[in-house]
N, C-alpha and C positions, 0 to 999 in steps of 0.2 A: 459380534464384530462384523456380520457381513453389513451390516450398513451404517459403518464406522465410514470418513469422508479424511481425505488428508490434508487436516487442520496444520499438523506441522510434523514437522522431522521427527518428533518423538513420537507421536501417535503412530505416523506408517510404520519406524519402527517395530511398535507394538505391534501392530497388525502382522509384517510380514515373520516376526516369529509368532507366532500364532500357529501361521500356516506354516510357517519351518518346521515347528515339533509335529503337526498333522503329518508334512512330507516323511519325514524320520521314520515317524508314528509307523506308516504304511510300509517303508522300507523292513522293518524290521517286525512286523505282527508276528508272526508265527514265534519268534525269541521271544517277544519284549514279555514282560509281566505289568511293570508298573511305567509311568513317565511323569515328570515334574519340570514346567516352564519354570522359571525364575525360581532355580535350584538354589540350595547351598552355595554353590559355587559357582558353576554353569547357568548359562541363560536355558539351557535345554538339557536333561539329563535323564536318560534312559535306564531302566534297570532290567537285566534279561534274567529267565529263566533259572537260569544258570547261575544266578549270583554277579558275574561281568556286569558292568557299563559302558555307555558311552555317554562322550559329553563334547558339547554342542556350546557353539558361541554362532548367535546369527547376528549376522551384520547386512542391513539391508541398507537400500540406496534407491533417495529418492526416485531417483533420475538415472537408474542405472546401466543404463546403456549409453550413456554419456559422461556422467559426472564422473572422474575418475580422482579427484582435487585429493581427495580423504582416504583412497581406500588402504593405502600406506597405513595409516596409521590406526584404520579399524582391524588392518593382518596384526599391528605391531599389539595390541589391543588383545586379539585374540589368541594371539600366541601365548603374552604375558600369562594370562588367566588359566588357559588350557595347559600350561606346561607345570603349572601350582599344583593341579587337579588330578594330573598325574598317579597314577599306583598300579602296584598289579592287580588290582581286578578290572582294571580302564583297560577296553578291548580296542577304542576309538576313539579318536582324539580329531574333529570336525568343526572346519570353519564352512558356515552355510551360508550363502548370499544371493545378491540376488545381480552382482554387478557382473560385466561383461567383460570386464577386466581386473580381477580380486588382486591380482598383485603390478598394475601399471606396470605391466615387461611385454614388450611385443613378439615372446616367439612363444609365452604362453596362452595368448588370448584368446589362441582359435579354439581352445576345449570351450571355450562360454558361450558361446552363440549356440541358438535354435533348440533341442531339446534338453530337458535335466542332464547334468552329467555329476559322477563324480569321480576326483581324481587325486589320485595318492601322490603323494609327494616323489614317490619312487618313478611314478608315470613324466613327472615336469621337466622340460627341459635344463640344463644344466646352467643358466643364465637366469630361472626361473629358481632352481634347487638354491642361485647362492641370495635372491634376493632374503628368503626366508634364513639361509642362515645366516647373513650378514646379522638382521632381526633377533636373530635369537641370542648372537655373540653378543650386541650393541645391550640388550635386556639383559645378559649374563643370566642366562635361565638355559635349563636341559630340557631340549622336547625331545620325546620317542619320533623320530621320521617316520618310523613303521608304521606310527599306529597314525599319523596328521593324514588330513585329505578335506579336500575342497570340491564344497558340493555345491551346484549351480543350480538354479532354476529363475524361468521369468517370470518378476511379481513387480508390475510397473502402471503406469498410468491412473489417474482420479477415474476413471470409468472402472466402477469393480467386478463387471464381467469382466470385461480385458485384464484386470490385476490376478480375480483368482481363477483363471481360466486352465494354468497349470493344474490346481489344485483341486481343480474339481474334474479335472481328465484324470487325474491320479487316482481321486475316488468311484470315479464313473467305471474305471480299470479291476477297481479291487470288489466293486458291484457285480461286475461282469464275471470274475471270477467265482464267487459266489454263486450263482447264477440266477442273480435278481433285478437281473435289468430289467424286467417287466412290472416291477411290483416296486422297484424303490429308486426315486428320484437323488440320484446327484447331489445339487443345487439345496435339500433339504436337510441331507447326509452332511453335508459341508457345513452351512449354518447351526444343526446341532452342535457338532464339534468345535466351530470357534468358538461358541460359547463356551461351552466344558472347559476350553483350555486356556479361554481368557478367564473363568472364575480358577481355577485353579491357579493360574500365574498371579492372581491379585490375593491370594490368601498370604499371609505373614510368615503363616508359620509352614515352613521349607519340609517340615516331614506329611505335611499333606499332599498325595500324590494318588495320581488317578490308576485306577489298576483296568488291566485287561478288562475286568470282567466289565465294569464300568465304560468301558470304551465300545466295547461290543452289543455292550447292551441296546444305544438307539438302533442299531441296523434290526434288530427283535423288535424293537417298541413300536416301528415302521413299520412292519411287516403287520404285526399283529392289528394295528390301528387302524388298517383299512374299513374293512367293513366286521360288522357284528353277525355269526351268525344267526337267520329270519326265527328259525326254529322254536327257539330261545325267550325270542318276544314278539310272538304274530299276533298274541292273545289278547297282548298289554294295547290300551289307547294311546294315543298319540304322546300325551304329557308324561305317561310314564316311559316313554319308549323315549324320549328327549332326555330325563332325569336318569335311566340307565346308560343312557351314551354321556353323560357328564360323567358319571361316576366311573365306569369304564375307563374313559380317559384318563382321569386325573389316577387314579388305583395303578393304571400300565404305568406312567411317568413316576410314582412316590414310592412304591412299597420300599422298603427296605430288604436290603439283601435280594433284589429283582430276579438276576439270572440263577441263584441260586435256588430263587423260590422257583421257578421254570424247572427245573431242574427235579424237582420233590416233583411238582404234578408230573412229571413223563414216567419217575421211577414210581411210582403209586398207580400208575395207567398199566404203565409194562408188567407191574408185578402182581397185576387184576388177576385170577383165575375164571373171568369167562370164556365158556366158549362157545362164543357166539360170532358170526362174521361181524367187522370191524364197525359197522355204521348203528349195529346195534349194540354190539361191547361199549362201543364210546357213550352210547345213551345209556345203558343202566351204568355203567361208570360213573356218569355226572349224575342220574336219579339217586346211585345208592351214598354217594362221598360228598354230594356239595355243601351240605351243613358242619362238615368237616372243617372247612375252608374260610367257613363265618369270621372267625376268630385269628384263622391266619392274614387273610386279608384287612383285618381291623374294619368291618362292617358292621357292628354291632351300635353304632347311633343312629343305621338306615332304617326307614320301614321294611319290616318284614317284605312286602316282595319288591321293593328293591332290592335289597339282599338277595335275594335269590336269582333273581335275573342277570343282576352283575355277574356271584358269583358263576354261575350256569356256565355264562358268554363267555369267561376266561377262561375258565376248563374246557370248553368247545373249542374254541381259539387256537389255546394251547398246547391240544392233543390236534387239532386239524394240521396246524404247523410244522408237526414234530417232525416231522423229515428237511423241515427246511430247516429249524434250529438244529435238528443235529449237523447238517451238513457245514452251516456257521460255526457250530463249534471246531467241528474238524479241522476244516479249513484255516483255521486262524491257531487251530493247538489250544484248544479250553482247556 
């Protein structure tokens, strides 16, 4: 989606929930387990840890720091829907937008200007509390006040550095946190994920839903993808050291079950009984296991030393990394 163009009101739409469920997404990593765009019910729906939800109606605008013609009737919209969806395990109940004024009332305007906010219905002024009840009585629908809030961020203009410029401080934020500003681009992190999240919202079927482990997975796939370590293939000639970084690539992007298979090589490293200082453990670790791996990696149509070299580089890779995957994992609660 990052070089989607705003053809019309309904594409931006698309677009700006896209980046609504990425905003969520990041608000809540450490809880979330799974998320699903164009949910059962919800444009945005979240499932945490814990079993709880939230659910998410985004309503974007073209023009949103001007156009304020509709956004009446995108709250009355959102209300409807969110107040169906309702139950006890719905933690949150969130209208996300992108307009500078979600409810056309002027003493609540000033929460929408300049950076993300969000604001609970308990925070709105009292001229702002009755537009949305008025809304709810006119609907004859019961919404939780507790759990409603209205989330802002700015996603505006045809120039889409300007439009995802939020969104990509948001993840440059969660980078830093991490602590891999130095190794993983932004701008690259964000184009993964709108895809992920635009193929996931275009599938039919609503019990398809992307999980943690799948979400976290490209910040690894980035990390890992840099460079191959030399060691591995100094031997190999040109064409086959070309044919090992094809296959490398594509192997990091497909396996099946990814983070989990990361996972097997660190507890098969860790549970090595050499003892040897670490730059040697790691080498008779990959000389004595990599033919192990054949067959987990699904390498068996390569030439033999293809095979080998690939597998070598990713168990090199994998154990080289492993402080920084673990600390990914931490961080976000694997």
């Amino acid at each position: 989606m990052a070089k989607s163009s705003n053809a019309s009101q309904e594409v931006f739409g698309f677009d700006f929930q896209i980046n609504a469920t990425i905003f969520l997404l990041l608000d809540n990593i450490k809880e979330v387990k799974t998320v699903r765009m164009e949910g059962a019910s919800e444009d945005i729906e979240l499932t945490m840890n814990d079993g709880n939800q939230i659910m998410a109606q985004a309503k974007g605008v073209v023009k949103g720091s001007s156009d304020f013609s509709h956004v009446r009737s995108k709250l009355s919209d959102a209300i409807r829907t969110l107040s169906s969806a309702d139950n006890t395990s719905v933690e949150q109940l969130i209208l996300i937008t992108n307009s500078k004024n979600p409810l056309k009332e002027d003493t609540s305007k000033g929460f929408f200007y300049g950076p993300p906010v969000a604001v609970s219905f308990n925070d709105l002024s009292d001229d702002a509390k009755k537009v949305i009840d008025d809304i709810v009585e006119r609907l004859d629908v019961s919404l939780d006040r507790d759990k409603f809030q209205i989330y802002y961020f700015m996603f505006e203009t045809d120039n889409l550095k300007t439009r995802y410029a939020v969104i990509e401080e948001k993840i440059r934020d969660f980078i830093n946190q991490l602590s891999l500003g130095q190794v993983l681009s932004a701008t690259e992190l964000m184009q993964v994920w709108q895809n992920d999240i635009f193929h996931n919202g275009s599938q039919t079927d609503t019990t398809i839903k992307v999980s943690k482990k799948e979400i976290v997975w490209p910040v690894i796939v980035l990390t890992l993808d840099k460079h191959m370590p030399a060691e591995y293939i100094e031997d190999y000639d040109q064409g086959l050291i070309n044919e090992v970084t094809v296959q490398y690539s594509y192997l990091i992007n497909s396996i099946t079950e990814r983070y989990d298979l990361i996972t097997k090589i660190l507890y098969d490293y860790n549970s090595s009984n050499y003892a040897l200082p670490i730059k040697e453990r790691t080498r008779t670790f990959i000389k004595d296991k990599w033919q192990e791996y054949i067959s987990v990696f699904s390498l068996e149509s390569l030439e033999t030393e293809v095979q080998e070299a690939v597998t070598k580089v990713i168990l090199a890779k994998v154990i080289q990394q492993r402080y920084l995957i673990n600390n990914i994992s931490r961080e976000v609660s694997l």
